[in-house]
C-alpha positions as protocol buffer text, in pm:
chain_id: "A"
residue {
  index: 1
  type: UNK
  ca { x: -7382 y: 19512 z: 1856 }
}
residue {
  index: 2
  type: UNK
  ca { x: -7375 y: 19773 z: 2110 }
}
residue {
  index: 3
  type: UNK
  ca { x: -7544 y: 19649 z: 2450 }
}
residue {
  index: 4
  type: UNK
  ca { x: -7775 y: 19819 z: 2634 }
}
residue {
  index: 5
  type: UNK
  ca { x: -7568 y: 19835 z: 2932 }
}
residue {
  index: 6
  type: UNK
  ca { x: -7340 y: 20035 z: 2714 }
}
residue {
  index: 7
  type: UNK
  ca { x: -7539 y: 20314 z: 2687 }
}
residue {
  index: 8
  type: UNK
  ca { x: -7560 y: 20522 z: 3033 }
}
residue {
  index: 9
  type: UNK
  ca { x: -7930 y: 20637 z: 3083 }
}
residue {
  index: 10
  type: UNK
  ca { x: -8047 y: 20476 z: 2764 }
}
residue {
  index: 11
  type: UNK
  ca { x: -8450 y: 20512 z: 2881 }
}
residue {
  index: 12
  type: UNK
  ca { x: -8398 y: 20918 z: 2899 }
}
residue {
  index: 13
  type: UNK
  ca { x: -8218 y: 20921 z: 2563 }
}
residue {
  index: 14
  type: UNK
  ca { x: -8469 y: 20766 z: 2397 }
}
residue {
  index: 15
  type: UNK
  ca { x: -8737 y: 20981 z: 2579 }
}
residue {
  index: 16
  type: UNK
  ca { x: -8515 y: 21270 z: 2499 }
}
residue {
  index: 17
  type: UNK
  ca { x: -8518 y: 21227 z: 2136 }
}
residue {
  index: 18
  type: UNK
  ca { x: -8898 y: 21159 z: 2171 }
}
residue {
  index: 19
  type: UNK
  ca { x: -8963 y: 21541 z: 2298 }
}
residue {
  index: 20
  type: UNK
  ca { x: -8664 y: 21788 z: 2166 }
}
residue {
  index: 21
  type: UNK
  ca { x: -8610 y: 21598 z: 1820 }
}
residue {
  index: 22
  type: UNK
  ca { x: -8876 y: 21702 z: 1599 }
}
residue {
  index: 23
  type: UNK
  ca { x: -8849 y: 21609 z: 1224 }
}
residue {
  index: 24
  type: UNK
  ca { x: -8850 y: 21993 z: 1053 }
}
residue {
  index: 25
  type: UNK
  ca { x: -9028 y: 22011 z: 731 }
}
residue {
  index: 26
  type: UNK
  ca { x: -8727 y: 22075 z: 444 }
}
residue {
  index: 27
  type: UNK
  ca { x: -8854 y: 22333 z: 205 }
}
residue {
  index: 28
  type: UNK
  ca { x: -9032 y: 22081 z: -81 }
}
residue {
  index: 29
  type: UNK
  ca { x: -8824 y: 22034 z: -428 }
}
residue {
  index: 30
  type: UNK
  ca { x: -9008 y: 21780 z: -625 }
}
residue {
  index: 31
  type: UNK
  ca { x: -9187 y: 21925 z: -913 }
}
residue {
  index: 32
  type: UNK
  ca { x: -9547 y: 21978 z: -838 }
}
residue {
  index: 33
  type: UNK
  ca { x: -9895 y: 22006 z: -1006 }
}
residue {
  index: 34
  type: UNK
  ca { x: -9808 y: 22035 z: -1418 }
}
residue {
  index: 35
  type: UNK
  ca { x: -10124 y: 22009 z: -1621 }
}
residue {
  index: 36
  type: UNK
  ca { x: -10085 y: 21808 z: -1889 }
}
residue {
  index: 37
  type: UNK
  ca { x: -10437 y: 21850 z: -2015 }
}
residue {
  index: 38
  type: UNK
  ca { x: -10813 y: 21964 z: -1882 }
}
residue {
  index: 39
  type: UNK
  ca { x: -10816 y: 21576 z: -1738 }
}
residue {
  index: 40
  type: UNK
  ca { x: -10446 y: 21478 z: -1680 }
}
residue {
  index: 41
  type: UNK
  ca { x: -10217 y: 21604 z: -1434 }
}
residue {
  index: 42
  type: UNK
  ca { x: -9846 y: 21542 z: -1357 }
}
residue {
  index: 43
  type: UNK
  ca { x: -9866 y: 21573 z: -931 }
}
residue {
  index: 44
  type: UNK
  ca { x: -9510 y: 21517 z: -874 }
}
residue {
  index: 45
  type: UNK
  ca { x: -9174 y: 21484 z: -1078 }
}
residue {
  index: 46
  type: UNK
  ca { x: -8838 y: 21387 z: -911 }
}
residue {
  index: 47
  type: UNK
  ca { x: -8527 y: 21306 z: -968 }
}
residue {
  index: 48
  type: UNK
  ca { x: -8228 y: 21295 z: -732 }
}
residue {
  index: 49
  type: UNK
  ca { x: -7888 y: 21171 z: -667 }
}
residue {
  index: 50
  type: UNK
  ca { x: -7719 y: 21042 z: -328 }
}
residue {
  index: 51
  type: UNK
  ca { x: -7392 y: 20946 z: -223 }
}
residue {
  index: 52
  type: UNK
  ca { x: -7180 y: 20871 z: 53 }
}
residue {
  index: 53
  type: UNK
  ca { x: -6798 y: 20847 z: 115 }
}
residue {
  index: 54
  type: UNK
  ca { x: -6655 y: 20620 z: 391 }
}
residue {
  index: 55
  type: UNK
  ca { x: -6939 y: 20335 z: 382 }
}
residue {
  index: 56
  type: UNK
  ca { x: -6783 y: 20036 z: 496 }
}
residue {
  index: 57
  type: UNK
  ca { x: -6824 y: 19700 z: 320 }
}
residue {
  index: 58
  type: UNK
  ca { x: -7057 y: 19577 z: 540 }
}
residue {
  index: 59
  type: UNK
  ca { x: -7341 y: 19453 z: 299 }
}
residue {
  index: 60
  type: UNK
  ca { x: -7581 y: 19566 z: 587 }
}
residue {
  index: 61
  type: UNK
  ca { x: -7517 y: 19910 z: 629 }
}
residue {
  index: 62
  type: UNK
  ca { x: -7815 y: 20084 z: 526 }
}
residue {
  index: 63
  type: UNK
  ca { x: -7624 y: 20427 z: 352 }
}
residue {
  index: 64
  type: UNK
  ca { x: -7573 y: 20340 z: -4 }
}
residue {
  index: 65
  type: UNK
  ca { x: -7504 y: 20590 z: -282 }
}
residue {
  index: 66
  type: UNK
  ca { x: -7828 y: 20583 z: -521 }
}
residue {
  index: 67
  type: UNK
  ca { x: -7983 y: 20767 z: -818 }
}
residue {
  index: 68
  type: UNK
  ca { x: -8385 y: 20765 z: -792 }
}
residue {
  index: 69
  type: UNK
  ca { x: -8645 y: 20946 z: -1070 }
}
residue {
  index: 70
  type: UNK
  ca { x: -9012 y: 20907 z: -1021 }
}
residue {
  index: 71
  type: UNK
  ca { x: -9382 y: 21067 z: -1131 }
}
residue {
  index: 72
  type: UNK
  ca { x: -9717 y: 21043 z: -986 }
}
residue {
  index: 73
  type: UNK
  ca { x: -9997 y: 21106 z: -1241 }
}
residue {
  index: 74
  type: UNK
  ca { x: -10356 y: 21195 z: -1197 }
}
residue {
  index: 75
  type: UNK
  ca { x: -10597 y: 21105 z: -1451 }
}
residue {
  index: 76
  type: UNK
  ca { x: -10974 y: 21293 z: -1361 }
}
residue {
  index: 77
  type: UNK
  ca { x: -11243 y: 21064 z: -1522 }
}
residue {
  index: 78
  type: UNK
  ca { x: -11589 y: 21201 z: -1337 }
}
residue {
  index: 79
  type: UNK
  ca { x: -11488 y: 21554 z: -1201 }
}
residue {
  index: 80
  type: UNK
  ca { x: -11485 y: 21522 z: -829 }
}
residue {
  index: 81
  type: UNK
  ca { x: -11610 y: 21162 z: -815 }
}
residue {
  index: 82
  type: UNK
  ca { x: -11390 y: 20909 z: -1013 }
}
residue {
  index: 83
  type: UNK
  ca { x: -11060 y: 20955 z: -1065 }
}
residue {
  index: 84
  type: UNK
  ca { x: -10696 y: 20697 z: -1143 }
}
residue {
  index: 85
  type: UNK
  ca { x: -10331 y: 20766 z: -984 }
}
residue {
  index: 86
  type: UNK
  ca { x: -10057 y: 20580 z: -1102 }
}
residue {
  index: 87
  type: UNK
  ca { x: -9673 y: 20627 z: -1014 }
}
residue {
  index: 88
  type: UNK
  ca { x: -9298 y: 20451 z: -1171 }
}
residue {
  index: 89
  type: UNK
  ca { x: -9013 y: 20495 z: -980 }
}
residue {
  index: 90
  type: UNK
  ca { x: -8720 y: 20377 z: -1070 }
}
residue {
  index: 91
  type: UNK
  ca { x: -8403 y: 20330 z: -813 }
}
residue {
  index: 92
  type: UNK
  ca { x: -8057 y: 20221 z: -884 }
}
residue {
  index: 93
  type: UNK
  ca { x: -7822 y: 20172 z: -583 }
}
residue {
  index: 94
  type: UNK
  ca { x: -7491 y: 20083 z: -581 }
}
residue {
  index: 95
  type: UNK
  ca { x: -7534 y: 19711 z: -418 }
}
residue {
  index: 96
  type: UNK
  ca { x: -7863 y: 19659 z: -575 }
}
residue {
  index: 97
  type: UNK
  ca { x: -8004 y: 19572 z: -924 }
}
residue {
  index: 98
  type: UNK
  ca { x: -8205 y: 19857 z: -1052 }
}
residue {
  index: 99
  type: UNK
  ca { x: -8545 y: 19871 z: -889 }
}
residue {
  index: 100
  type: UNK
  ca { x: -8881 y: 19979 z: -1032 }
}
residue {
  index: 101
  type: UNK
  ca { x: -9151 y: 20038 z: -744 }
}
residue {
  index: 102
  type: UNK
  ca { x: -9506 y: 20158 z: -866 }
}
residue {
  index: 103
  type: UNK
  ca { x: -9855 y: 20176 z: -779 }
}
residue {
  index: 104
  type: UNK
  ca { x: -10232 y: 20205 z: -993 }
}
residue {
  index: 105
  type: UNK
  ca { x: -10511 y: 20273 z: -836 }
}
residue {
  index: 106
  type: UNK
  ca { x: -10912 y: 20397 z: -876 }
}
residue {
  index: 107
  type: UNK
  ca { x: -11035 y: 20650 z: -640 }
}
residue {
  index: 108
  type: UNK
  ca { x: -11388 y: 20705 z: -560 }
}
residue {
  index: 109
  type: UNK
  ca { x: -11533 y: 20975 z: -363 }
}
residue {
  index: 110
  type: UNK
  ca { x: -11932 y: 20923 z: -326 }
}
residue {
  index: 111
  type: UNK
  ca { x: -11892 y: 21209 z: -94 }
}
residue {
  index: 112
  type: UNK
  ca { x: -11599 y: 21476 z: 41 }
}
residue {
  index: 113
  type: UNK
  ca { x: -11518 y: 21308 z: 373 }
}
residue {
  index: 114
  type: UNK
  ca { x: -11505 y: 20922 z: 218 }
}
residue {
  index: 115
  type: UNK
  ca { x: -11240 y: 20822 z: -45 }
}
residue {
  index: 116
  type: UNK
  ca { x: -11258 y: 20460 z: -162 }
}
residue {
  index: 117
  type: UNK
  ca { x: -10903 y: 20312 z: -309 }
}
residue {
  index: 118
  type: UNK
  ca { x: -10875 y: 19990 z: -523 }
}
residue {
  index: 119
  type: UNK
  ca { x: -10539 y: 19849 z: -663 }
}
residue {
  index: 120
  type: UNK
  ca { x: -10199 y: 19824 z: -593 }
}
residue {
  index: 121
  type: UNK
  ca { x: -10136 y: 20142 z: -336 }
}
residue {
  index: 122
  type: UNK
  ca { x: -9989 y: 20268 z: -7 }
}
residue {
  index: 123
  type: UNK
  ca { x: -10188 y: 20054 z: 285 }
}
residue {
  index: 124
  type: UNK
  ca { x: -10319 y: 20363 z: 553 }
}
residue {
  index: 125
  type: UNK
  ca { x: -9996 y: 20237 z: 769 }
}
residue {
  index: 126
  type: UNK
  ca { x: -9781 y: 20262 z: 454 }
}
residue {
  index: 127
  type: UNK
  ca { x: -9882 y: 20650 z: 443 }
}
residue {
  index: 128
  type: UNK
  ca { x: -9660 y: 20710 z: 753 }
}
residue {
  index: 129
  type: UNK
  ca { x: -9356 y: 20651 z: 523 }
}
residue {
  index: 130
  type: UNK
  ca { x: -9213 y: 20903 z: 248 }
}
residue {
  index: 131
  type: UNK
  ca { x: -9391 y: 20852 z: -66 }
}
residue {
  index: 132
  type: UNK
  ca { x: -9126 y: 20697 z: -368 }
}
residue {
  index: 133
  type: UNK
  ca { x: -9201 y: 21050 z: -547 }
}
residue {
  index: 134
  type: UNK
  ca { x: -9073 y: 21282 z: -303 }
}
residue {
  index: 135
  type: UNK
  ca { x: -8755 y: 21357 z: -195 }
}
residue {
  index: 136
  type: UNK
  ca { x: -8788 y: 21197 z: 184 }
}
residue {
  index: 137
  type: UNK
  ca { x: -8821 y: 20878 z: 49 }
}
residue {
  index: 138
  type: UNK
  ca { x: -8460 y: 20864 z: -77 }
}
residue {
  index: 139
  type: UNK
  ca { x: -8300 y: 20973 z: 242 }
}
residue {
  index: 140
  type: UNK
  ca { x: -8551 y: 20785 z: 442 }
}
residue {
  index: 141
  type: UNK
  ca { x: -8424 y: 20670 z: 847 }
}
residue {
  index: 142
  type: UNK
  ca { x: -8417 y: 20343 z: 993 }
}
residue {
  index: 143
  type: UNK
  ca { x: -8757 y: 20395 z: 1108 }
}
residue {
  index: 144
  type: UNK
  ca { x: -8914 y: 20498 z: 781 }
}
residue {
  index: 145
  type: UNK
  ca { x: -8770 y: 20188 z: 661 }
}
residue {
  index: 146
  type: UNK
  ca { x: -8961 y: 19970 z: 891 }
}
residue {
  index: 147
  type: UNK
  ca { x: -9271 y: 20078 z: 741 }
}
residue {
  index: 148
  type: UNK
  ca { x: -9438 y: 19809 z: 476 }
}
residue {
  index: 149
  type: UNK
  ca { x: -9479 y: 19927 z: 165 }
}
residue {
  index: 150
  type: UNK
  ca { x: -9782 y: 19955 z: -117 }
}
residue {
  index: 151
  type: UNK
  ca { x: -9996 y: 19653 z: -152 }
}
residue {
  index: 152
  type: UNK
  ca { x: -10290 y: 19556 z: -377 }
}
residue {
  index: 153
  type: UNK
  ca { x: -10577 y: 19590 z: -190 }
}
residue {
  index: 154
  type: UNK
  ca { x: -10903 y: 19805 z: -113 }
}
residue {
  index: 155
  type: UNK
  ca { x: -10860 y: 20103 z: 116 }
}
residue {
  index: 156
  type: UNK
  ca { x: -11139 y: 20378 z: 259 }
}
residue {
  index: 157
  type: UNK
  ca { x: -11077 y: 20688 z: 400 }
}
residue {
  index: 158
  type: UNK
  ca { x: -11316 y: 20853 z: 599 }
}
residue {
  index: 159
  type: UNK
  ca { x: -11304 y: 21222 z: 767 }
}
residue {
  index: 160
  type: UNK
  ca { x: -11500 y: 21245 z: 1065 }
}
residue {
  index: 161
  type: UNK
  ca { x: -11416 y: 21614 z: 1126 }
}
residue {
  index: 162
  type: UNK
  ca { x: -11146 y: 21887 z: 1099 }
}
residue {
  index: 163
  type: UNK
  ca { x: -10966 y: 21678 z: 1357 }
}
residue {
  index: 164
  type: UNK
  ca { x: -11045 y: 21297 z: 1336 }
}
residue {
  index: 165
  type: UNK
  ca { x: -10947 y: 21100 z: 1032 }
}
residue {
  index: 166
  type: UNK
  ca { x: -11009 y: 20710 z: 972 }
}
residue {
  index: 167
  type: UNK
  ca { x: -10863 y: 20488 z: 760 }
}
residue {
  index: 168
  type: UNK
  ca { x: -10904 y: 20118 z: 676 }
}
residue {
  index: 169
  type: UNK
  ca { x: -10727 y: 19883 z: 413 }
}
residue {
  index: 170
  type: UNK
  ca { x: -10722 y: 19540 z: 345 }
}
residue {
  index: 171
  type: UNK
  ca { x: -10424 y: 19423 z: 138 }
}
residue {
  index: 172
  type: UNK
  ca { x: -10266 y: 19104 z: 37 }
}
residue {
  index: 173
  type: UNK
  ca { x: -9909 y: 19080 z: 229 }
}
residue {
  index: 174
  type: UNK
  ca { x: -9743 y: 18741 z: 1 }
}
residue {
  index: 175
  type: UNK
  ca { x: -9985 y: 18489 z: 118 }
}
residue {
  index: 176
  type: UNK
  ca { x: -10186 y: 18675 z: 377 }
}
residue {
  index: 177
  type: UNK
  ca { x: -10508 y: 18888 z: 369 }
}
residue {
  index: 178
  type: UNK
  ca { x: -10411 y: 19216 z: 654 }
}
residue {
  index: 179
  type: UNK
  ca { x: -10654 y: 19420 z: 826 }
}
residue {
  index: 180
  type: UNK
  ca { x: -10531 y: 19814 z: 839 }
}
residue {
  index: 181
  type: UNK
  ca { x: -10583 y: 20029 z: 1064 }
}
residue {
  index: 182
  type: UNK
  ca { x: -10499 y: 20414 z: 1074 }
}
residue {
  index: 183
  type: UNK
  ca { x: -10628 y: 20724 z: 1281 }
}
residue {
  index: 184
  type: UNK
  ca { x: -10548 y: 21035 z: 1277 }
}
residue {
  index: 185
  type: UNK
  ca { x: -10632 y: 21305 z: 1532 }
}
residue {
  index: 186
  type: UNK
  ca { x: -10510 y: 21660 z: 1492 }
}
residue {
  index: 187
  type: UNK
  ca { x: -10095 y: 21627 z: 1507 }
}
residue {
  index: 188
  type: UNK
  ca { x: -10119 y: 21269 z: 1601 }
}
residue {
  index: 189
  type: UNK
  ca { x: -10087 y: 20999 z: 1356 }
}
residue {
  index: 190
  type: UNK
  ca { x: -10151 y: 20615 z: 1519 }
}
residue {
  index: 191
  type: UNK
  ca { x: -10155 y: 20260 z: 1215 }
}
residue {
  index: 192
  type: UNK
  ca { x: -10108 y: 19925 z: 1324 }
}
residue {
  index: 193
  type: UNK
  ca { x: -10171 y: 19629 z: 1165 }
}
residue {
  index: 194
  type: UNK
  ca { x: -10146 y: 19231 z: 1282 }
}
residue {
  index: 195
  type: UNK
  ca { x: -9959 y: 18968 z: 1008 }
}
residue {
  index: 196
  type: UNK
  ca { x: -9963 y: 18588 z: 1092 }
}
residue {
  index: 197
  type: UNK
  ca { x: -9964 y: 18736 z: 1484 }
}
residue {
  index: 198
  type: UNK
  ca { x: -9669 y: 18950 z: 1467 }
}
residue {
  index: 199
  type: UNK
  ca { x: -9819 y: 19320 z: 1553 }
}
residue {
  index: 200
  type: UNK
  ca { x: -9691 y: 19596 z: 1333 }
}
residue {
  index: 201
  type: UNK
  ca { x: -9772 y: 19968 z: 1543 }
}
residue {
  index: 202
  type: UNK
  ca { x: -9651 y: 20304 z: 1439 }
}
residue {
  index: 203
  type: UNK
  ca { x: -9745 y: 20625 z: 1591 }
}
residue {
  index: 204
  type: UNK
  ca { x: -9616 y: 20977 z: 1443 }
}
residue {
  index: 205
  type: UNK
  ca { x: -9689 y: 21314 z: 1592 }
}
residue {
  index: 206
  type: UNK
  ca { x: -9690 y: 21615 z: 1353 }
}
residue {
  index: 207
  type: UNK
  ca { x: -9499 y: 21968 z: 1515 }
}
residue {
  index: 208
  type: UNK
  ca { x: -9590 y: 22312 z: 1320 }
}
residue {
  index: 209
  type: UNK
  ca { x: -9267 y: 22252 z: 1201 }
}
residue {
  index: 210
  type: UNK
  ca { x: -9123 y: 21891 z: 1203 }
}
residue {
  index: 211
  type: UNK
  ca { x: -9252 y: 21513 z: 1363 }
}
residue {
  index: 212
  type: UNK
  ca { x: -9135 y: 21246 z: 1534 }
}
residue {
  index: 213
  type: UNK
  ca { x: -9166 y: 20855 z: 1402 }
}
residue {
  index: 214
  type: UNK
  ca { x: -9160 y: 20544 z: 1625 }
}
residue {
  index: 215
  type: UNK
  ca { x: -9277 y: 20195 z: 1501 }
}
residue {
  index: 216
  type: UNK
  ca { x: -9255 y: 19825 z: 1676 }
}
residue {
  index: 217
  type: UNK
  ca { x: -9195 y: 19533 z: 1521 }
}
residue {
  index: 218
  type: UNK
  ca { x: -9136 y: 19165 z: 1647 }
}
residue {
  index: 219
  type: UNK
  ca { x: -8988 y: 19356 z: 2004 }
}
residue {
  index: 220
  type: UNK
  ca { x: -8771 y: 19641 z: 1776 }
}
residue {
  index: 221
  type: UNK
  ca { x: -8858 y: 19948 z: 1837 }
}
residue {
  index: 222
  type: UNK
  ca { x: -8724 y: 20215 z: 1604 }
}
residue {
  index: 223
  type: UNK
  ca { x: -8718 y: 20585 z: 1667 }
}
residue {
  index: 224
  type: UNK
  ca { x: -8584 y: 20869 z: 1417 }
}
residue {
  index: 225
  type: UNK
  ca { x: -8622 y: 21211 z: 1472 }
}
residue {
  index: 226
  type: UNK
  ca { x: -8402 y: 21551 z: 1339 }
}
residue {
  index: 227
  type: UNK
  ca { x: -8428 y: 21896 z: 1439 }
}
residue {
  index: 228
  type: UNK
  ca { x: -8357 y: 22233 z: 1282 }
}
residue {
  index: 229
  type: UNK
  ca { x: -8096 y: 22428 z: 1457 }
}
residue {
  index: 230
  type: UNK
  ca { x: -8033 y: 22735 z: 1209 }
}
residue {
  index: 231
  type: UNK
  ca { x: -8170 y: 22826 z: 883 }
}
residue {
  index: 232
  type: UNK
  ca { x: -7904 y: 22559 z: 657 }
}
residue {
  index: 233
  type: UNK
  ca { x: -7840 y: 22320 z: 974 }
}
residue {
  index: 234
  type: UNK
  ca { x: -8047 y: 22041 z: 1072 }
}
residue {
  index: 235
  type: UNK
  ca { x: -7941 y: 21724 z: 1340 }
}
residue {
  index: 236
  type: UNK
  ca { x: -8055 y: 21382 z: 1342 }
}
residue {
  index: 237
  type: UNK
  ca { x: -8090 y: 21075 z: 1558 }
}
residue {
  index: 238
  type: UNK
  ca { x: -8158 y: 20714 z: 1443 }
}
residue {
  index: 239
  type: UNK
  ca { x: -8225 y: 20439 z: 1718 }
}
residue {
  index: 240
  type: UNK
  ca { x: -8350 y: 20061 z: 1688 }
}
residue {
  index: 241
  type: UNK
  ca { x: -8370 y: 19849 z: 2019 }
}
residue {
  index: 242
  type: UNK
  ca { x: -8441 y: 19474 z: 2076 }
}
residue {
  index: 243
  type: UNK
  ca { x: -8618 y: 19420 z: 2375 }
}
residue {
  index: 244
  type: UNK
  ca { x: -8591 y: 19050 z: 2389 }
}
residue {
  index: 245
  type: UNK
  ca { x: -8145 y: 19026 z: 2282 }
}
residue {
  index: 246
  type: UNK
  ca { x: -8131 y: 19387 z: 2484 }
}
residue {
  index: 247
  type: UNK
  ca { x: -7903 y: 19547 z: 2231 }
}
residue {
  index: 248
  type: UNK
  ca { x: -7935 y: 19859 z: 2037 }
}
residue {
  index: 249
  type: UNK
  ca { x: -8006 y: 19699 z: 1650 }
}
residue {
  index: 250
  type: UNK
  ca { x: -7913 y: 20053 z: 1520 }
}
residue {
  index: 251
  type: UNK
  ca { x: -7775 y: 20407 z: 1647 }
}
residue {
  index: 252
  type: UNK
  ca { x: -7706 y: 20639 z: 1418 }
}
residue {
  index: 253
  type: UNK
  ca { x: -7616 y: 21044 z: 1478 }
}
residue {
  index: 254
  type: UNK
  ca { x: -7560 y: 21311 z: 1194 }
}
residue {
  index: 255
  type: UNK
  ca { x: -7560 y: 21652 z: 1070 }
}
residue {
  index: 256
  type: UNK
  ca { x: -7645 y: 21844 z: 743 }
}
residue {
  index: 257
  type: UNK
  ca { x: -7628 y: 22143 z: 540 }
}
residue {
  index: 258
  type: UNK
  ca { x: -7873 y: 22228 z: 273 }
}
residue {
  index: 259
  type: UNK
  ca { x: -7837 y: 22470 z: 29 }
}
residue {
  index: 260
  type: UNK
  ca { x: -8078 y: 22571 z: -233 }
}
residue {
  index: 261
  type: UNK
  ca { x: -8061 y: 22792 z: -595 }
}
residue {
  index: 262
  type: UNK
  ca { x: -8416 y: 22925 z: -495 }
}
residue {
  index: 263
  type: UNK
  ca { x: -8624 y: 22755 z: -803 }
}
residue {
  index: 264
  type: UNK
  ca { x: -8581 y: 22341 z: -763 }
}
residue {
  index: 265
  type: UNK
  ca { x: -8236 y: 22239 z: -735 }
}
residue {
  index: 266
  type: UNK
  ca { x: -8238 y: 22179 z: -341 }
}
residue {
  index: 267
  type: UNK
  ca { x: -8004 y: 21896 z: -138 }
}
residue {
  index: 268
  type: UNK
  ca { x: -7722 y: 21891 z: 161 }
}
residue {
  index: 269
  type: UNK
  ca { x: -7416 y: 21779 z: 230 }
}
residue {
  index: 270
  type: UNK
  ca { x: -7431 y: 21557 z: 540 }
}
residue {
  index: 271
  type: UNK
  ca { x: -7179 y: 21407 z: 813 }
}
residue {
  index: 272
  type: UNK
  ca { x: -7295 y: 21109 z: 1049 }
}
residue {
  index: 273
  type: UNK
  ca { x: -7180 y: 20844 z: 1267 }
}
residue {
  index: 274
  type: UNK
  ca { x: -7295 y: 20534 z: 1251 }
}
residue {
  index: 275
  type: UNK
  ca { x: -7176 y: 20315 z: 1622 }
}
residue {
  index: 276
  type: UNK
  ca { x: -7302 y: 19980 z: 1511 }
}
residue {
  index: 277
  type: UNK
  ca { x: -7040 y: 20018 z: 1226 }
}
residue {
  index: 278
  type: UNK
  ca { x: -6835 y: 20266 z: 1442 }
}
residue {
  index: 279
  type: UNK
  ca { x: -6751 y: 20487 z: 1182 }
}
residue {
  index: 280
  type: UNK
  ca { x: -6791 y: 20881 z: 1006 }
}
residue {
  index: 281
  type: UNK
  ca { x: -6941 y: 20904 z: 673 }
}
residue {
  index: 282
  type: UNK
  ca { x: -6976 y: 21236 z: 457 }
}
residue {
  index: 283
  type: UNK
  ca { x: -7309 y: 21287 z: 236 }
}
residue {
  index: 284
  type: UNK
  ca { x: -7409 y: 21471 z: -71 }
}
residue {
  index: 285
  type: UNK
  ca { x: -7782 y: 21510 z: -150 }
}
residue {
  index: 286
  type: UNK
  ca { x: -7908 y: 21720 z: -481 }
}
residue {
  index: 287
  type: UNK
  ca { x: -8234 y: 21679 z: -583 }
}
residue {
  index: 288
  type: UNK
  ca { x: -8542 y: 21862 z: -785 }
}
């Protein structure tokens, strides 16, 4: 572990990374919006592949290789009032047995600022996290990883205006019943939740062009952030901190390329250093 002492200035660095980082929005790849009939729609299709060279044998290290294809589907049952979304992903890594994450839910709008959600879905605070059907979610940061994932449970969405944006869930963590609790206001995105008293917060402010995530959990706060610095590269940084052992949990520093074929075959090839592990590690991405 890598103590705090160890880092000169660590405060400004992580305010640092808080203003000039910015997460840049990657040109989208995924497959969008295929109609499959007058009541069925295909909202997302992707498939991608990942993997890494110089990953050390540390079971912990969180940069595995991994192949990942996934669909969302819309079914329309009452135009504009009733409607069923269901996703499959499926995600094979190389120290993991192959995992299937999906989610089925009924959504019902009475009226065009309130959405009701029943069934197994993302909670409001799970929406700060890449969904499983896009391409983010397969290079997701430290910090994205933080964030729970989909529950069963009921959630309602309600938009006050333009600008302010409520949400509220209640979903069934193992043996638990959780209050969510999300708000949005123009570029700022605040959820936070509270699980057998340990508080779960995560805040994310949206740039025209990028965002910046930060969530605390159990006294780890986690940070990720990457900025665009030409048209093909972008830079990241990757910080976790425990406030009560004083260490840095996670630091983590890269680079990438992308390159496109201008249709849907996007991805990058990526260099980083990790200091927990103290160590490089080269990337490829490719992805539709």
């Amino acid at each position: 572990m890598l103590h705090i002492k160890n880092i000169p200035h660590f405060q400004n660095l992580i305010f640092l990374i808080l203003i000039i980082l910015p997460i840049t929005s990657d040109i989208q790849a995924q497959i969008e919006n295929i109609p499959i009939s007058k009541e069925v729609k295909i909202e997302r299709f992707y498939a991608g592949f990942l993997t890494y060279w110089g990953s050390p044998k540390n079971t912990s290290d969180k940069n595995l290789s991994s192949i990942q294809l996934g669909t969302r589907v819309n079914f329309l049952l009452i135009p504009k009032t009733f409607q069923v979304r269901a996703f499959g992903v499926f995600k094979q890594t190389q120290r993991s047995d192959l995992q299937f994450l999906r989610s089925y839910e009924a959504i019902f709008t009475p009226d065009r600022a309130i959405a009701i959600h029943l069934g197994v879905m993302a909670t409001p605070t799970t929406e700060l996290r890449p969904n499983p059907t896009t391409w983010q979610s397969q290079i997701e940061t430290n910090a994205e990883k933080s964030i729970i994932g989909g529950r069963i449970g009921l959630k309602i969405n309600y938009d006050l205006n333009q600008n302010l944006k409520l949400s509220y869930g209640l979903h069934k963590h193992d043996n638990t019943i959780v209050h969510h609790l999300k708000v949005v206001y123009k570029r700022l995105t605040v959820s936070s939740y509270l699980d057998d008293g340990n508080l779960f917060s995560a805040a994310k402010w949206q740039y025209s062009n990028g965002n910046v995530l930060i969530t605390r959990f159990k006294n780890i706060t986690s940070i990720s952030s990457i900025i665009s610095i030409s048209k093909y590269y972008k830079i990241y940084a990757d910080v976790a901190y425990n406030d009560s052992t004083q260490n840095t949990t996670y630091l983590e520093l890269g680079i990438r390329r992308g390159f496109s074929n201008n249709y849907f075959i996007k991805g990058f090839l990526s260099l980083n250093y990790n200091h927990i592990f103290k160590r490089f590690q080269g990337g490829f991405f490719i992805h539709i």
